[in-house]
C-alpha positions in Angstrom: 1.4 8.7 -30.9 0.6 10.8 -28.0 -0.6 10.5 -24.8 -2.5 13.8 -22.5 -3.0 13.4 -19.3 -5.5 15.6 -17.5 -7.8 15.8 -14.3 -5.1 16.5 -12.0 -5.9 19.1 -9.0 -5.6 20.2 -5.2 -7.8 18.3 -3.2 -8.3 18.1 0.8 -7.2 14.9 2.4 -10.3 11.7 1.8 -11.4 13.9 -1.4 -11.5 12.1 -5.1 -10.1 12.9 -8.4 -10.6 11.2 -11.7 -7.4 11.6 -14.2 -7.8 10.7 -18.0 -5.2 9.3 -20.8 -6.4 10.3 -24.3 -4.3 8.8 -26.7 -4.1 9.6 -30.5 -2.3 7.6 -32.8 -2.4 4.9 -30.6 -5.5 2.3 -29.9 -6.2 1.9 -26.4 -8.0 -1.4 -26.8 -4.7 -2.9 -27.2 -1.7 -3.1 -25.7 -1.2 -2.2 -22.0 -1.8 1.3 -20.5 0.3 2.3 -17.2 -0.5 5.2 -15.0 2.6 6.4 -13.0 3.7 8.8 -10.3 7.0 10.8 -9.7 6.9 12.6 -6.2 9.3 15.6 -5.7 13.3 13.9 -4.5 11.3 9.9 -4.9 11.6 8.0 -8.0 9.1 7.3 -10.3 6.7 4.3 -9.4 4.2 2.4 -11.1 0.8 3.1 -10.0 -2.1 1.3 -12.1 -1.9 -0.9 -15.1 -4.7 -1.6 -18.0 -3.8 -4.5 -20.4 -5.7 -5.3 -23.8 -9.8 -5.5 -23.4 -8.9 -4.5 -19.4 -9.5 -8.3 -17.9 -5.8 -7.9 -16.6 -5.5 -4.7 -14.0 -2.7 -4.0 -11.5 -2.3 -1.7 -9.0 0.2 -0.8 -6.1 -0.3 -2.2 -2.5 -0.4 1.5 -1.7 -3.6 2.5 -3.7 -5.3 -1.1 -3.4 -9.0 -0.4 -2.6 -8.9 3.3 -3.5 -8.1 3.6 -6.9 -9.6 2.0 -9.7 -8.7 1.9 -13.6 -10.8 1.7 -16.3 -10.8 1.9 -20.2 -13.5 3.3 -22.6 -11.9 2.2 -25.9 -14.9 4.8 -28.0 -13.5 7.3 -26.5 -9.5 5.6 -26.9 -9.4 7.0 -23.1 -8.3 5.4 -20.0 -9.2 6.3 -16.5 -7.8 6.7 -13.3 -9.5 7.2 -10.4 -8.6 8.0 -7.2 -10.9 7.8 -3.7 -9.8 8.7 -0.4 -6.5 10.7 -1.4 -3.8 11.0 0.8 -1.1 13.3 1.1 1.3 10.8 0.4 -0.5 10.6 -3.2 0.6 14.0 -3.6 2.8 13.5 -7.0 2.6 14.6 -10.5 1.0 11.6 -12.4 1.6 10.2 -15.6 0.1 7.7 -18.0 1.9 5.6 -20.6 1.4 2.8 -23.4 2.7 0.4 -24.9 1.1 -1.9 -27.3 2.5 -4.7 -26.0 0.4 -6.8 -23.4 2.7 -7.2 -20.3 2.3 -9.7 -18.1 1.9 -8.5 -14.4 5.3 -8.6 -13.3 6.3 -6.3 -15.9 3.6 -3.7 -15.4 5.4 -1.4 -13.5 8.5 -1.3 -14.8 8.9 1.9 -17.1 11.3 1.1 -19.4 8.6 -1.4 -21.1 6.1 1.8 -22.6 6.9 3.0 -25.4 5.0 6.4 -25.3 4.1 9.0 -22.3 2.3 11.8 -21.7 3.1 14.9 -20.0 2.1 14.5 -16.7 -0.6 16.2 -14.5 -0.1 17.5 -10.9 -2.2 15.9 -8.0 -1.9 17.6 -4.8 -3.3 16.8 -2.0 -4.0 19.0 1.1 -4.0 17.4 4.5 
């Protein structure tokens, strides 16, 4: 299974980005897909969450209303994206799977995907 992660750029304060999760080996129409963030000296926190046919979506308090998530299982690749960035969103993301179908109090806790990608750097410039 893996995971690639791309879209990630510099990008002024109030701009957009759009990040992507191509898996292979791994069906995205299952399971739950999680897109994280790891800022540099924070830990790494949960961002959005995808689960199964994409009825079930999470996202943090702090990106509520500017991010959304989306799946398009043809192309097995899930979507992040992001409106009205912040500098505080500055972070390198990444996306991860499982093909479990967490419930939403388990979305956002890393130790329940299985597989991860390598990350892509968002920076944004205030």
């Amino acid at each position: 299974v893996q995971l690639q992660a791309s879209g990630g750029g510099l990008v002024q304060t109030g701009g957009s980005l759009r990040l992507s999760c191509l898996a292979s080996g791994f069906t995205l129409g299952y399971g739950t897909i999680g897109w994280f963030r790891q800022a540099p000296g924070k830990e790494r926190e949960g961002v959005s969450c995808i689960r199964n046919n994409g009825s079930n979506t999470k996202f943090a308090q702090s990106v509520r209303g500017r991010f959304t998530i989306s799946r398009d299982n043809a192309k097995n690749t899930v979507y992040l994206q992001m409106n009205s960035l912040k500098p505080e969103d500055t972070a390198v993301y990444f996306c991860a799977a499982t093909r479990r179908g967490l419930i939403s109090s388990t979305m956002f806790d890393s130790s329940n995907y299985d597989y991860w990608g390598q990350g892509t750097q968002v920076t944004v410039s205030s």
